[in-house]
matplotlib code that plots the C-alpha trace (Angstrom):
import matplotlib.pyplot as plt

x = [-17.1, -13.6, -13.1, -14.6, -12.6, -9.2, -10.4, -11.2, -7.6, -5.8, -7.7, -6.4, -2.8, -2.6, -4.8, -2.2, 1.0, -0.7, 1.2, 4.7, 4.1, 6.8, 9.1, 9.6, 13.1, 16.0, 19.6, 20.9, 24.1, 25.0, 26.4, 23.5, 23.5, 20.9, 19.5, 17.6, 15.6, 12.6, 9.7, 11.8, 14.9, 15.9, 17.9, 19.5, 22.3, 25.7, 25.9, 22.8, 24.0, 24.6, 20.9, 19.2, 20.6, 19.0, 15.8, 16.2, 17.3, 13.4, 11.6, 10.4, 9.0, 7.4, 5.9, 5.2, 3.4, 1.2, 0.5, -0.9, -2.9, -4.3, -5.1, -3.5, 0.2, 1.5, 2.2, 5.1, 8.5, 8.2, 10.9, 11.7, 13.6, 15.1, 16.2, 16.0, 15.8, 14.5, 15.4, 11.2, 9.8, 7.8, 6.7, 4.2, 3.1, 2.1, 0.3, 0.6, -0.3, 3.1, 5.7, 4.5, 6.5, 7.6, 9.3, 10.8, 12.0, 14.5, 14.6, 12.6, 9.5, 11.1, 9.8, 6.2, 2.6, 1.6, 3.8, 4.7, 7.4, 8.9, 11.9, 12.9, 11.2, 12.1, 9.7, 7.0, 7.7, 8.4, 5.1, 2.9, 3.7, 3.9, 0.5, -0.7, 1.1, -0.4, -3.9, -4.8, -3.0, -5.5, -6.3, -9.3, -11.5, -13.7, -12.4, -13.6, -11.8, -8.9, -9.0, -9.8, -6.5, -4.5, -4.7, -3.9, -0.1, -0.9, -2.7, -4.5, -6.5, -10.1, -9.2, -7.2, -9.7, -12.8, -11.5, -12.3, -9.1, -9.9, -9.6, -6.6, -4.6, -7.0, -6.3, -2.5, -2.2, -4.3, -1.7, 1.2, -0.4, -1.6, 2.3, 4.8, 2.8, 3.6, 2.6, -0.3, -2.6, -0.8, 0.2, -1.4, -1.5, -4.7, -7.2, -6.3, -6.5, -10.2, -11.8, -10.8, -12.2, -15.4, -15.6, -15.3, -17.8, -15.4, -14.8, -15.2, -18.5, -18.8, -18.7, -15.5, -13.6, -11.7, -9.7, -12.0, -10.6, -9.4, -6.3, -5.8, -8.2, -5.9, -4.5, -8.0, -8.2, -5.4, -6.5, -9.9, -9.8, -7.8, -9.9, -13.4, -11.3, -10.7, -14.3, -15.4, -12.9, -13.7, -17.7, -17.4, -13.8, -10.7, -11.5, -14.4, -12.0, -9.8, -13.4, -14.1, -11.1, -12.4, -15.9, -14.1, -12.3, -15.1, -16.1, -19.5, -18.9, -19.6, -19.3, -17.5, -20.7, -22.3, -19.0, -19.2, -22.8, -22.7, -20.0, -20.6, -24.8, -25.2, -23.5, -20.7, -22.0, -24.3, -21.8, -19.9, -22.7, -22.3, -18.7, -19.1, -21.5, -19.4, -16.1, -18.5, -19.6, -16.1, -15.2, -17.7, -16.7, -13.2, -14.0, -16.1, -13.1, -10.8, -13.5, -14.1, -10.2, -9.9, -7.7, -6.7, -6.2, -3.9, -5.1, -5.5, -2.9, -3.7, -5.9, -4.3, -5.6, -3.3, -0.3, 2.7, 5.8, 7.3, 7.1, 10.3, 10.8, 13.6, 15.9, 14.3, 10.8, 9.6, 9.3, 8.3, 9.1, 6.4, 6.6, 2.8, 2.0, -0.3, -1.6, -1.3, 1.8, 5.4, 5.6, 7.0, 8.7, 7.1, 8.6, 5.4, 5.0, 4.8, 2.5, -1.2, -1.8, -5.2, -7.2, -5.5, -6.3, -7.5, -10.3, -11.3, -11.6, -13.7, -16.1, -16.4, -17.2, -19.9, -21.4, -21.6, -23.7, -25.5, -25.6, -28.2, -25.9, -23.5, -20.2, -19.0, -18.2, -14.1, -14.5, -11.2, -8.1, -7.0, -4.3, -0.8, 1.3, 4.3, 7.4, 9.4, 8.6, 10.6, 9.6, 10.0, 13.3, 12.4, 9.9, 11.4, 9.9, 11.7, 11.2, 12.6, 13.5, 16.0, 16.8, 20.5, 21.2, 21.5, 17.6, 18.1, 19.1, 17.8, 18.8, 16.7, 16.7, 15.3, 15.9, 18.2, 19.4, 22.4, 22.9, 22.3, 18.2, 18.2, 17.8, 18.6, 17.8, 20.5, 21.0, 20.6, 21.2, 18.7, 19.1, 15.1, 16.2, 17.9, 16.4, 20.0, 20.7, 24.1, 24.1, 25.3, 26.3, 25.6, 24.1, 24.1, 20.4, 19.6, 16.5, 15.4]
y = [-3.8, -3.8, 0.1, -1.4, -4.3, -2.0, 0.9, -2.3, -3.3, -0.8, 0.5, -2.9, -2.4, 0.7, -0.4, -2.8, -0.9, 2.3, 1.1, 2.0, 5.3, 7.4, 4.5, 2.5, 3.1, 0.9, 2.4, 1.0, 2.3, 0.4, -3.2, -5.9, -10.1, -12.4, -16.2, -18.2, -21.0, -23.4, -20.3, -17.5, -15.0, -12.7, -9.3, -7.5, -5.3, -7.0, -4.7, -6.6, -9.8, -11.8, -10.5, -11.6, -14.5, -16.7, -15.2, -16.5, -19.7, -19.9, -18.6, -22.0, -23.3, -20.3, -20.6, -23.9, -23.2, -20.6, -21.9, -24.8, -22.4, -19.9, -23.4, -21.9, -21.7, -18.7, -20.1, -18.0, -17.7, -15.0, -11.8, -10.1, -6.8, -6.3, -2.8, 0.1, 3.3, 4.8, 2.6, 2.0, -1.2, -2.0, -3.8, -4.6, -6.9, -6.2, -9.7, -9.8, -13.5, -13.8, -11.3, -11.6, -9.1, -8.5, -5.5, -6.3, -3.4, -5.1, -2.5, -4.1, -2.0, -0.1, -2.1, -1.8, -3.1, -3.5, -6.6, -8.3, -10.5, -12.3, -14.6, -12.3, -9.4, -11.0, -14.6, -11.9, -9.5, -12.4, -14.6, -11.5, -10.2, -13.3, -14.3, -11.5, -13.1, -16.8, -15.2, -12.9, -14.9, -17.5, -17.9, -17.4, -20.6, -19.2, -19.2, -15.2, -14.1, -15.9, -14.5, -11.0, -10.9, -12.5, -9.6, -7.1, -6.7, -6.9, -10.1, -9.8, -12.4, -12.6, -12.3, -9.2, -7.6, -8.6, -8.2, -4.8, -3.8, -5.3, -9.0, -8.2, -6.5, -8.8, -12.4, -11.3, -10.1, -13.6, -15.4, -13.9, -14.9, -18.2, -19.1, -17.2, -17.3, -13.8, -10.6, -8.6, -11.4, -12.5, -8.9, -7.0, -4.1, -5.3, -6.1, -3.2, -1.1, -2.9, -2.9, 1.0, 2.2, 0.0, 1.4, 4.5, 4.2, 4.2, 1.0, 1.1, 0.4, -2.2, 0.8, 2.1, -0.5, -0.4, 2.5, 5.7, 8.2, 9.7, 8.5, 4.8, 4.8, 3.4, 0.5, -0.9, -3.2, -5.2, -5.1, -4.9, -7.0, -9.6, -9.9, -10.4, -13.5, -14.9, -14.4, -16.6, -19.2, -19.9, -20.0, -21.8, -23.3, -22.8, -24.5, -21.6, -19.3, -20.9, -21.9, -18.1, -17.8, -20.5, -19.3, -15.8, -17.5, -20.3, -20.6, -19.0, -15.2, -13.9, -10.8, -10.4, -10.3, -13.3, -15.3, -14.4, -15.3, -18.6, -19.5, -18.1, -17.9, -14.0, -10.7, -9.5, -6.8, -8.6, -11.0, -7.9, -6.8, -10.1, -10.3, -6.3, -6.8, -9.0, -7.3, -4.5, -7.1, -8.8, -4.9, -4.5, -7.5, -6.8, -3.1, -4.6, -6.9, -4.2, -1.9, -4.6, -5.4, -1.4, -0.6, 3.0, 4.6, 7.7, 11.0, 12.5, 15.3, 16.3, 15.1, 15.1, 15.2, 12.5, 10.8, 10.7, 9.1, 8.3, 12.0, 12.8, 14.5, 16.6, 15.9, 18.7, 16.8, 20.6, 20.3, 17.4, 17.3, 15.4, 15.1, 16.5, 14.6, 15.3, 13.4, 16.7, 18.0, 16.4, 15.8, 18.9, 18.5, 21.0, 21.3, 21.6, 22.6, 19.3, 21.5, 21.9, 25.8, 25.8, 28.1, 30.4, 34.3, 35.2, 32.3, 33.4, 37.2, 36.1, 34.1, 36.3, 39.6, 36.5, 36.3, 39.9, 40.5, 37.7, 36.7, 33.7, 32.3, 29.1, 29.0, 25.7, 22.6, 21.6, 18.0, 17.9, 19.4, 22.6, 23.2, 23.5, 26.6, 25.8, 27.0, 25.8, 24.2, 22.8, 23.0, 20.3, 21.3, 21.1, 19.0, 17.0, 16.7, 15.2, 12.3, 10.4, 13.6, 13.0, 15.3, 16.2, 17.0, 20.7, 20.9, 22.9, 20.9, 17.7, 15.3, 14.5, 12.3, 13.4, 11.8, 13.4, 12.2, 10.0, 11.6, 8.1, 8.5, 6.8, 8.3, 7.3, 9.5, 11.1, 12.5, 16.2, 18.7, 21.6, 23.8, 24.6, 28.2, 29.3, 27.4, 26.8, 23.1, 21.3, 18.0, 15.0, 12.2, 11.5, 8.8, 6.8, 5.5, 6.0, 4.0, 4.0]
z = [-29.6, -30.2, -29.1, -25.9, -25.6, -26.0, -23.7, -20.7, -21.7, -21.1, -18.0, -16.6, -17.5, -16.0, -12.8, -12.5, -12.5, -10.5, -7.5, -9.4, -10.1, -11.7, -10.5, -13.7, -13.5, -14.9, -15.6, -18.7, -18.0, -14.8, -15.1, -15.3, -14.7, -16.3, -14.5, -16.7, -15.2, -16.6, -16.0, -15.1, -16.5, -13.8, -15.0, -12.2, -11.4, -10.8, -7.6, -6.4, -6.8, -3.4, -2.6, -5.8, -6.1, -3.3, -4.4, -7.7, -6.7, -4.8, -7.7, -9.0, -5.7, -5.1, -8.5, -7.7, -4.5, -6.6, -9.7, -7.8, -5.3, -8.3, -10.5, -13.6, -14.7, -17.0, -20.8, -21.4, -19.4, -16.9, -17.3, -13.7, -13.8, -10.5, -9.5, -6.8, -8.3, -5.1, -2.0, -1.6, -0.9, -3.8, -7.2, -10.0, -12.5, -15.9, -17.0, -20.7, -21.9, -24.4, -22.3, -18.4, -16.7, -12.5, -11.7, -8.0, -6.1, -3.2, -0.4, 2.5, 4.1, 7.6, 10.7, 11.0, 12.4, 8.4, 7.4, 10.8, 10.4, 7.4, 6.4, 4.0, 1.9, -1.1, -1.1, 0.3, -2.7, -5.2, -4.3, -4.4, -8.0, -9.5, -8.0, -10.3, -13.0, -12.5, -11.8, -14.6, -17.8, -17.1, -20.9, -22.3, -23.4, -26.0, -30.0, -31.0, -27.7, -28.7, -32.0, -31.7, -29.4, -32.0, -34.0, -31.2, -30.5, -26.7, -25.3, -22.4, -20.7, -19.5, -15.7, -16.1, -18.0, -15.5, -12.3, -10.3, -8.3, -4.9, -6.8, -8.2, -5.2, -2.7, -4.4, -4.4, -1.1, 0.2, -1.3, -0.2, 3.2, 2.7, 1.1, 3.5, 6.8, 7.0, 5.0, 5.4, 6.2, 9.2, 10.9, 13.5, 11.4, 8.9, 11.6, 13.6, 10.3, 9.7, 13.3, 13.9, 10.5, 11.5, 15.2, 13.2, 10.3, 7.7, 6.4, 2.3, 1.2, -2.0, -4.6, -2.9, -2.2, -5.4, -4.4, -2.2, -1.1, 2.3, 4.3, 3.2, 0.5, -1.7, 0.4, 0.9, -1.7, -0.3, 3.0, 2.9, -0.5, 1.3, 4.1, 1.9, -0.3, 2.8, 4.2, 0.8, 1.0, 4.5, 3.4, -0.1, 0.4, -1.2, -4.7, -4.5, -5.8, -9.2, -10.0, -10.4, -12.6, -14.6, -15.0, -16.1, -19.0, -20.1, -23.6, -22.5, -22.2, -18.6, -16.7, -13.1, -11.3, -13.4, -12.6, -9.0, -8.6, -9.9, -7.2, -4.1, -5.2, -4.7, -6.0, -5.0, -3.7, -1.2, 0.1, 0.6, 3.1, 4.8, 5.2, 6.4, 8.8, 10.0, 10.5, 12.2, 15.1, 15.6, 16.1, 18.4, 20.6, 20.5, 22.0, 24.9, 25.6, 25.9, 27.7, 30.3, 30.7, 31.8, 28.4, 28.9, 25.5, 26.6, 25.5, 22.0, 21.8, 18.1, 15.2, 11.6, 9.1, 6.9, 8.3, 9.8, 11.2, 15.3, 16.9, 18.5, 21.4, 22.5, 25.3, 27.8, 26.8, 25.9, 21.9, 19.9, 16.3, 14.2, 10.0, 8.8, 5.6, 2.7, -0.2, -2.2, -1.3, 0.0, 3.8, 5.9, 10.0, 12.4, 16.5, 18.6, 22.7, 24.3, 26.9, 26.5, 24.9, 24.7, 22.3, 20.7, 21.4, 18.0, 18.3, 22.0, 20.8, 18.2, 20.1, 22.8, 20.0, 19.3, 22.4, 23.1, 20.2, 20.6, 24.0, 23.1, 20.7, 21.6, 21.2, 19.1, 20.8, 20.2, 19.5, 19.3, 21.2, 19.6, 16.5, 18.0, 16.7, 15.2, 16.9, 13.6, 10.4, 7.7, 4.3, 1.5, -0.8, -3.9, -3.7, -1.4, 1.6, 5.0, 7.7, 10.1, 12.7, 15.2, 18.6, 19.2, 23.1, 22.7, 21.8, 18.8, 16.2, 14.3, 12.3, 9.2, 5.8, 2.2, -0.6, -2.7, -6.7, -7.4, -10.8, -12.6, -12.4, -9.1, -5.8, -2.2, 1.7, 3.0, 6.0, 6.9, 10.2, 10.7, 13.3, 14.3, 15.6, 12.7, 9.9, 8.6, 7.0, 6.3, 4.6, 6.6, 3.8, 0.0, -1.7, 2.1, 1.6, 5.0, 6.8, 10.3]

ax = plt.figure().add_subplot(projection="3d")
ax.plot(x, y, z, "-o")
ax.set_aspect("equal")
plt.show()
């Protein structure tokens, strides 16, 4: 029992800081500034100071607003490390019942569909992690619970450990859009991202919604997640959800799924069919609106197979420059014909040798348009790959970013000149921490 108890724990501390990756970086070394407030102490370095502060001077209304929201308020004072150790916008929570912990990473995300607007990055950032921190120290209710952890030297609460991953990230991400009016909730980018992957089959059934894989796989428990919480607030109201939590911490042990069902009156898993079904027929709708309005969709130049950033095209309009990305291997730039090539030779000799010894056979359909050739490609140096490619008049060279070390642990883009005929590179600045 206990072995199982330990192995759930720390499966939810590590679901719970995924999102940070290799990033749990401070640097001692640098000068740092400490605020203290009632529920909070805020470490940061003094270089960040005019942009912390104001943040820290909002941290208790937020707090507040969320504690009040989630039905539960954290027992312990709340340590927030703020730092930028790679000029990402990011951030995690680790919910330990006596040392809650934020890590806030201050760079805002680049203009984009997937956030819309905001007042600032920080309230977004700040209301989101602690809303971990409110939701799973919710502490438990029942005596051997509280006991067993007593003798552990890391508590962690009943919500934490129950919650699959779309809760966790979904519940978050629904409050960071029910607090700032803004976030991922309230951009274009999540119902766009929801009615094209149903249109397209692919929305994440129940079983993979915690984190399938395929492009976006990962982000689908906040989007997707967020969506669903919203779906049950809206059909059992908004007290529907702290009632959860509570039935997750009671004195009488229950599962997830037993917690769920006696709030919202089925599995999660079946509610999840309902609120699927009907994301699929709001798609559906939306598509005959558009059909009937005479949307024109432009044509389909190239399918990827991951993703990538704004193509640029060169002054003459005869190349475009494109960064190809991978979820295996750092992003590379390659310079493509704007003009339609067609099949390549190699793959029309081949079909035609086909044909001629077969001439009953049929040649395959192309689906899609074919692979461009690369007139130039950029590999990752390092592995570091590049982004953000940039034209200069004479249609040979670009201008690129990659992220290059500060020599502190930290690292910041920079930019760089290639010259696509020569493959030669000359850095542009250091330690700039450049963003489009």
């Amino acid at each position: 029992m206990l072995a199982r108890v330990l192995t759930r724990a720390l499966f939810a501390l590590v679901v719970l800081a995924a999102r940070g990756e290799a990033q749990y970086l401070t640097r001692p070394t640098i000068p740092w500034e400490t605020i203290t407030t009632a529920s909070f102490r805020v470490h940061y370095p003094a270089s960040m100071r005019d942009g912390v502060r104001p943040v820290a001077e909002r941290l208790e209304s937020y707090a507040a607003a969320v504690n009040g929201l989630v039905g539960s308020t954290p027992g312990r004072r709340v340590t927030v490390m703020v730092e930028d150790p790679a000029n990402v916008a990011n951030g995690f929570a680790i919910p330990l019942l006596d040392g809650p912990t934020i890590f806030l990473w201050p760079t805002p995300p680049s203009p984009s569909p997937s956030f819309g607007a905001h007042r600032g990055w920080g309230e977004v950032l700040a209301v989101h992690e602690y809303a971990h921190i409110a939701h799973l120290t919710v502490r438990p209710r029942n005596g051997g619970e509280r006991l067993l952890w007593r003798l552990l030297p890391a508590r962690i609460g009943p919500v934490a450990r129950k919650s699959p991953s779309w809760v966790i990230e979904g519940y978050a991400t629904y409050i960071e859009g029910r607090l700032t009016g803004n976030g991922r909730p309230n951009s274009v980018g999540r119902p766009a991202v929801l009615r094209q992957w149903a249109l397209e089959g692919q929305l994440p059934t129940y079983a993979t919604l915690n984190g399938g894989g395929g492009y976006m796989g990962g982000a689908m428990r906040y989007l997707v997640g967020s969506a669903f919480i919203e779906w049950l607030a809206v059909r059992r109201g908004d007290s529907s959800l702290p009632h959860l939590w509570r039935r997750m911490s009671a004195v009488e042990r229950r599962s997830f799924n037993e917690s769920f069902r006696g709030v919202y009156g089925a599995a999660p898993d079946e509610m999840y069919g309902a609120f699927y079904t009907d994301v699929m027929e709001k798609a559906f709708e939306v598509r005959r609106a558009l059909r009937a309005a005479g949307l024109v969709e432009g044509d389909l130049v190239q399918r990827l197979a991951w993703g990538t950033g704004d193509p640029a095209v060169s002054k003459d309009g005869k190349m475009v420059a494109v960064v190809v990305r991978s979820p295996v291997a750092p992003a590379r730039v390659v310079v493509w014909n704007t003009a339609d090539e067609g099949l390549d030779s190699a793959t029309v000799r081949a079909r035609r040798r086909m044909l001629q010894r077969d001439p009953l056979d049929v040649a395959p359909f192309d689906s899609f348009p074919p692979r461009k050739r690369a007139i130039a490609t950029l590999h990752p140096s390092r592995g570091r790959g590049h982004d953000q490619p940039r034209w200069l008049s004479d249609n040979q060279r670009l201008l690129l970013s990659r992220d290059e070390p500060l020599g502190d642990g930290a690292s910041r883009p920079d930019l760089f000149l290639w010259n696509r005929a020569t493959g030669r590179m000359r850095r542009v600045t250091r330690g700039a921490g450049i963003r489009s």
